[in-house]
C-alpha positions as CSV (number, residue, x, y, z in Angstrom):
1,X,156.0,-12.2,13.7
2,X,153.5,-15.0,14.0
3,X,150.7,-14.9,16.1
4,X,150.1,-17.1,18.9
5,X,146.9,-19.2,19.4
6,X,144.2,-17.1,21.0
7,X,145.2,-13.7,19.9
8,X,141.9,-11.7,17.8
9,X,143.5,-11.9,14.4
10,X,144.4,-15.8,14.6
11,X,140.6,-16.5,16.3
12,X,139.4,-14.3,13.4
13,X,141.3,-16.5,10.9
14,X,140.5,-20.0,12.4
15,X,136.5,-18.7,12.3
16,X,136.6,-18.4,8.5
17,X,136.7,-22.1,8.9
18,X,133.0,-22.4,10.3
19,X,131.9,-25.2,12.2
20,X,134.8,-28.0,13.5
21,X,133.4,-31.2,14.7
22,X,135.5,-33.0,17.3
23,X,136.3,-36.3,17.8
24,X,138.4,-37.7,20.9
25,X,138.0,-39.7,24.1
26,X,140.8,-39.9,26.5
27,X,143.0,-37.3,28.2
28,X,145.5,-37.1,25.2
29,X,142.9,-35.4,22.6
30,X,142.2,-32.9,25.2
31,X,144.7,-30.6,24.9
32,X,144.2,-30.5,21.3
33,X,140.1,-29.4,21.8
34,X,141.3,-27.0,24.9
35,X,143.8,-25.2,22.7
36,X,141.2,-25.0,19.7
37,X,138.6,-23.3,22.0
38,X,141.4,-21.3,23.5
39,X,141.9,-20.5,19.9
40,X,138.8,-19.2,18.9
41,X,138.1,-22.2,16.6
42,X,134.0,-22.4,16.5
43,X,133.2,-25.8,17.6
44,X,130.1,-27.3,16.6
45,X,130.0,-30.5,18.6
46,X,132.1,-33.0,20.1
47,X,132.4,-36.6,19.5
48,X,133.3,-38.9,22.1
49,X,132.7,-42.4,23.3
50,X,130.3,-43.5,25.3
51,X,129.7,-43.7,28.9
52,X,131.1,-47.2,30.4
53,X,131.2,-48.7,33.9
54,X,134.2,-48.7,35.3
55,X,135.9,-49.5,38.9
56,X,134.8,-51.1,41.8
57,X,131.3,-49.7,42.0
58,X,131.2,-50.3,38.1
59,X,129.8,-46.8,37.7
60,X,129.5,-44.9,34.6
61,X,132.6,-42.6,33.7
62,X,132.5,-40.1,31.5
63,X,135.5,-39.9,29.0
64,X,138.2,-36.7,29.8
65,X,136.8,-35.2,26.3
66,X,133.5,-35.5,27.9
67,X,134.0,-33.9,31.0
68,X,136.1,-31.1,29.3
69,X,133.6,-30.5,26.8
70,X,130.7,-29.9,29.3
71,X,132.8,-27.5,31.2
72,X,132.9,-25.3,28.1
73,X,128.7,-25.8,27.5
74,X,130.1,-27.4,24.2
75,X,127.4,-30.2,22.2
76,X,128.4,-33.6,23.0
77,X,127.3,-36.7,20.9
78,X,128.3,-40.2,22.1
79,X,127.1,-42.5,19.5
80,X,127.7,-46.4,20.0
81,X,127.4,-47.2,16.2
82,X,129.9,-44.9,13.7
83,X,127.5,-45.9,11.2
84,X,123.9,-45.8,12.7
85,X,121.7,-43.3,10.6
86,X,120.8,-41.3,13.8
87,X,124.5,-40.6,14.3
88,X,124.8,-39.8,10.1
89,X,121.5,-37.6,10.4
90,X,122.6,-35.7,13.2
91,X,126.6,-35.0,11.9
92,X,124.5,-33.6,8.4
93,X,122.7,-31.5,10.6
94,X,125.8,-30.0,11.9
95,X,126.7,-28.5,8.6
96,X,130.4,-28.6,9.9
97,X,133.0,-27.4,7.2
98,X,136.0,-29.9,8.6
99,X,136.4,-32.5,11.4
100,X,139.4,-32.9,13.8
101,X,140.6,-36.6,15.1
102,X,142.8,-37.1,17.7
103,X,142.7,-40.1,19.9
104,X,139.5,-41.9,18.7
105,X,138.0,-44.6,16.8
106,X,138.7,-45.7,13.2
107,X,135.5,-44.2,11.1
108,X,133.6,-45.1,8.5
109,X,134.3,-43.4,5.4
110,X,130.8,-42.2,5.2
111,X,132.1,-40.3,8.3
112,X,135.6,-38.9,7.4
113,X,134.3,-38.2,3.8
114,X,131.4,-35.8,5.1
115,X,133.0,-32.2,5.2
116,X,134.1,-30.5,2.5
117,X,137.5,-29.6,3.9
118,X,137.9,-33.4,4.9
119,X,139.1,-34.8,8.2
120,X,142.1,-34.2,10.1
121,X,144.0,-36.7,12.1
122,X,147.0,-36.2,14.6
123,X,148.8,-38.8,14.9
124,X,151.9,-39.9,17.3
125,X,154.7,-40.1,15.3
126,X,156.5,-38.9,11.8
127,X,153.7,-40.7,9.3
128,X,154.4,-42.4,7.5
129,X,157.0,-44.1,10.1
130,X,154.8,-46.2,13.5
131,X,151.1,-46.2,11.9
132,X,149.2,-47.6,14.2
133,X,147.8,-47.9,17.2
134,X,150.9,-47.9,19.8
135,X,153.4,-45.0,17.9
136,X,154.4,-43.7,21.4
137,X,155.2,-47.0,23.2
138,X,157.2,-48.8,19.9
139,X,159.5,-46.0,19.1
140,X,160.6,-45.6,22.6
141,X,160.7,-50.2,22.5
142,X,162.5,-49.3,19.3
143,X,165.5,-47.3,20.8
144,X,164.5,-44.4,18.7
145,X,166.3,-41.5,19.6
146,X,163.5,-38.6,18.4
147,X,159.9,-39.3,16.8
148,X,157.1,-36.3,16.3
149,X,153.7,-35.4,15.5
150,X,151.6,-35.8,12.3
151,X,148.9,-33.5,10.8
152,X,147.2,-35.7,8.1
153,X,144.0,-36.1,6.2
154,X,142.2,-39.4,6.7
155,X,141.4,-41.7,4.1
156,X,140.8,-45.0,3.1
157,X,143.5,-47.1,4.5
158,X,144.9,-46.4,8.3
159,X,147.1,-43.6,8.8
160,X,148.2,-43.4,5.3
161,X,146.6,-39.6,4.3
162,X,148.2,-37.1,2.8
163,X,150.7,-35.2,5.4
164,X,150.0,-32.1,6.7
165,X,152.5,-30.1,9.0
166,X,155.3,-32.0,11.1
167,X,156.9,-31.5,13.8
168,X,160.2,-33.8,15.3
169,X,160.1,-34.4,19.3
170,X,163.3,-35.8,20.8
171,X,163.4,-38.6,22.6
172,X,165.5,-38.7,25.9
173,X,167.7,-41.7,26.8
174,X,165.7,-42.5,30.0
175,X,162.0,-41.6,28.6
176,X,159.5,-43.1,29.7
177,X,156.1,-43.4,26.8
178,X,153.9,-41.8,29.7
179,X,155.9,-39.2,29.4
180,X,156.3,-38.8,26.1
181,X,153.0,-39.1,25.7
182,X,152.4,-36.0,27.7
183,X,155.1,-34.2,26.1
184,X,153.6,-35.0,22.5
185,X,150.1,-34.1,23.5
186,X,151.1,-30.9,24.1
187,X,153.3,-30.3,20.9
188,X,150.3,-31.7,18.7
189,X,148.3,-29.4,20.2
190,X,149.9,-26.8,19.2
191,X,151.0,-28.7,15.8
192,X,146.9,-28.6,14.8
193,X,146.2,-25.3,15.9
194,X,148.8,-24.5,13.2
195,X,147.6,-27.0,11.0
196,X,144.0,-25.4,11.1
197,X,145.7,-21.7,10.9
198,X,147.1,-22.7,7.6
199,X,144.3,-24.2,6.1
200,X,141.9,-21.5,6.8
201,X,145.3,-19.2,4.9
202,X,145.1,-21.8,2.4
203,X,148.5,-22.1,2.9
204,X,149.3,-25.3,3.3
205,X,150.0,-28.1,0.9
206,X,149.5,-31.6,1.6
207,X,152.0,-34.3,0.7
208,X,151.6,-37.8,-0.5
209,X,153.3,-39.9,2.0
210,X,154.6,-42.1,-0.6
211,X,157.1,-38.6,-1.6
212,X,158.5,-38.5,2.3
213,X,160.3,-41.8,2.6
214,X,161.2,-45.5,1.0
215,X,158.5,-47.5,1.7
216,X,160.8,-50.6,2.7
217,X,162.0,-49.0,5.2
218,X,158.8,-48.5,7.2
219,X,158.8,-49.3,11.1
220,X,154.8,-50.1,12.3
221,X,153.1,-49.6,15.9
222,X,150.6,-52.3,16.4
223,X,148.5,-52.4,19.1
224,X,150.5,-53.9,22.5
225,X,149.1,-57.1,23.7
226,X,150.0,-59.4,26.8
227,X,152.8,-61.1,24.8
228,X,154.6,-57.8,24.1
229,X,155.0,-56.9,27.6
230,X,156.6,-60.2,29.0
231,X,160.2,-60.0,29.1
232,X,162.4,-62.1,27.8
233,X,165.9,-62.6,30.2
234,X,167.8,-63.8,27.0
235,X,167.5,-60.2,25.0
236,X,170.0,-57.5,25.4
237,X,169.8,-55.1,28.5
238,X,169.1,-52.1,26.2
239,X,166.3,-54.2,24.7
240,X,165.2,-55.2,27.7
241,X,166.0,-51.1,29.3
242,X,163.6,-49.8,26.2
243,X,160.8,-52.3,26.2
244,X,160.4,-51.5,30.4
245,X,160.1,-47.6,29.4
246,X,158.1,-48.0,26.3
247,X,155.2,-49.5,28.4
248,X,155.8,-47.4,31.3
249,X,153.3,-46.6,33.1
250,X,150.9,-49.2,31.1
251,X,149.9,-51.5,30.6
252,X,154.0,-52.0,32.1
253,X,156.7,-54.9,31.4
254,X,156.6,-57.7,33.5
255,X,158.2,-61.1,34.4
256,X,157.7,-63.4,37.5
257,X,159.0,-63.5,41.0
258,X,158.9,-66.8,42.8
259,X,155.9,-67.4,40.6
260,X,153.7,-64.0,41.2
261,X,153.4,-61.0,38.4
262,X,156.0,-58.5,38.9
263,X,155.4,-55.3,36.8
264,X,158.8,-53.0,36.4
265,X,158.1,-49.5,35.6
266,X,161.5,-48.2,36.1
267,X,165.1,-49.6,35.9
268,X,168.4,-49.0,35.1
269,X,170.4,-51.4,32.7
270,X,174.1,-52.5,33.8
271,X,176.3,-53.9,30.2
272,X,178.8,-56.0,31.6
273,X,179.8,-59.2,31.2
274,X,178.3,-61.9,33.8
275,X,178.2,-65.8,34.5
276,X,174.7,-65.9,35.9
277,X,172.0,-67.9,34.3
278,X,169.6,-65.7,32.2
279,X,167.0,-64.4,34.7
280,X,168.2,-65.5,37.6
281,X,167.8,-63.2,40.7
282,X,170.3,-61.0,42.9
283,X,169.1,-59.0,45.6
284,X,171.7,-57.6,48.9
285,X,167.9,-57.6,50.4
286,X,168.1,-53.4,51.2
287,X,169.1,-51.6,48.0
288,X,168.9,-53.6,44.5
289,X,167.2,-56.1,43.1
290,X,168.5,-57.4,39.7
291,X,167.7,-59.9,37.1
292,X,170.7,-61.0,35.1
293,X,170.1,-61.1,30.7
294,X,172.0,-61.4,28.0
295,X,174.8,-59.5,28.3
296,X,174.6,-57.4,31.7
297,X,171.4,-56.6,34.3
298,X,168.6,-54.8,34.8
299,X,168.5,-53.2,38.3
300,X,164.8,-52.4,38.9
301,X,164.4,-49.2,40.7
302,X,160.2,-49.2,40.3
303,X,158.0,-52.3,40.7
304,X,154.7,-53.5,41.4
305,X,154.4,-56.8,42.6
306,X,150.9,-59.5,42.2
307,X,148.1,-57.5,44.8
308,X,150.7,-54.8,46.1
309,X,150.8,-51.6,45.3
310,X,153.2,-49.8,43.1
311,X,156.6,-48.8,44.8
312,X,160.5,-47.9,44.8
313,X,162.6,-51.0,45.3
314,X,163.8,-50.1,48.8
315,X,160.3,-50.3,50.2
316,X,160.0,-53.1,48.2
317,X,162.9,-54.7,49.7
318,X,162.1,-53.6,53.5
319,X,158.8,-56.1,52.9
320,X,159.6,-58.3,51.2
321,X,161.1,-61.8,52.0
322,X,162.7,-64.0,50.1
323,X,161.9,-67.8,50.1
């Protein structure tokens, strides 16, 4: 029998690894530094991004790692520059033994080369399938049926260290990537706690990810830009049904209604053969509102139209009128 994170003899394990520095920014990477200091890890500092503006009053936020951390008393640095020498100086000064990514910026390698024990990364997906930035949001655009969580160690080129621990997360039919997302944060929480558990053991061995798969046959997760969520009325309904929940809730698919942004965050796709011309709208005013595509509809159920807020369709509908 295993122990679980938290109990005295795993804490007493994980602190033979000394000092962890942490680095993470948004609400993703903090379940992974919650369930390290629920752990008993021994965290020497935490590095997150800086404070921004943000909102109407353009006040500074703090990042969720920020605010977590400062809850638990832990040392926060927020430099601007990876590479600035106050930033190296005061990581050396840390003495820390390993470092833990999740959620944050690409670093230097003067950075991820620092600690003896290296730097570990959890990453979104089975590496070395979806590197990248977006792993969540393309294999749910993808039609993937399950993806996972990666433990690697960092090196030179993006998301291409050696592998870790695993772990395979399916992927329901109607999924949205938010909550994925909150399902997988979770699960690589738990995934690096492991991860560190075994490496203190030393019993752990890290595979090339050149050994795990052909190389040909690699599927990549690039960052999403505006063109990626437009929809396109003369793809498939199942393309169209996995692009709207692979960018649900953001930044969301969209398309335009009688010439104003209409954002669709949920929808239900209808395969069946049709006359109507490729995104052309039908509405009974009350209950559905459907574009035509390829080879069926999508009935949105979940919309935000230009300067309104986000609601069901049937609100929508009760609004709304139609030119």
């Amino acid at each position: 029998m295993t122990d679980r994170p938290g109990t005295n003899s795993n804490a007493a394990l994980l602190q033979k690894l000394g000092g962890i520095i942490f680095m993470g920014t948004p609400e993703f990477a903090v379940a992974s530094l919650q369930k390290m200091v629920e752990a008993g890890c021994n965290i020497a500092a935490v590095v997150t991004a800086p404070d921004r503006p943000a909102g109407r009053g353009m006040e500074l936020q703090q990042s969720a790692v920020k605010k977590y951390a400062l809850e638990k008393g832990l040392r926060i640095l927020q430099p601007e520059k990876l590479k600035s020498p106050e930033f190296i100086d005061a990581l050396r000064s840390l003495n820390a033994r390993l470092q833990v990514v999740v959620a944050f910026r690409m670093l230097p390698e003067v950075v991820w080369n620092m600690p003896p024990l290296g730097t570990i990364n959890v990453h979104g997906s089975l590496l070395p399938q979806y590197r990248g930035a977006a792993p969540i949001n393309w294999a749910i655009i993808n039609g993937e049926k399950f993806t996972g969580v990666t433990t690697f160690k960092l090196q030179h080129e993006i998301d291409t260290g050696n592998i870790l621990l695993q772990e395979k997360i399916d992927i329901r039919d109607d999924e949205t990537a938010g909550e994925l997302h909150d399902e997988m944060k979770e699960v690589g929480a738990d995934l690096l706690v492991r991860t560190l558990a075994g490496i203190a053991s030393d019993n752990i061995a890290e595979v090339p990810q050149s050994q795990t798969t052909d190389s040909g046959a690699l599927k990549h997760a690039p960052k999403i830009f505006t063109e990626t969520c437009t929809i396109n009325w003369q793809h498939t309904a199942n393309e169209i049904y996995n692009l709207i929940r692979g960018l649900s809730p953001y930044p969301a698919a969209f398309t335009t209604l009688h010439e104003k942004k209409l954002k669709i965050f949920r929808a239900e796709k209808e395969n069946r053969n049709n006359s109507a011309e490729t995104g052309s709208v039908e509405t009974d005013g009350k209950t559905y509102l459907r574009f035509a595509c390829l080879d069926g509809y999508i009935s949105i159920t979940e919309l935000q139209l230009e300067g309104k807020k986000k609601m069901k369709v049937e609100d929508f509908l009760r609004g709304y009128r139609f030119p």
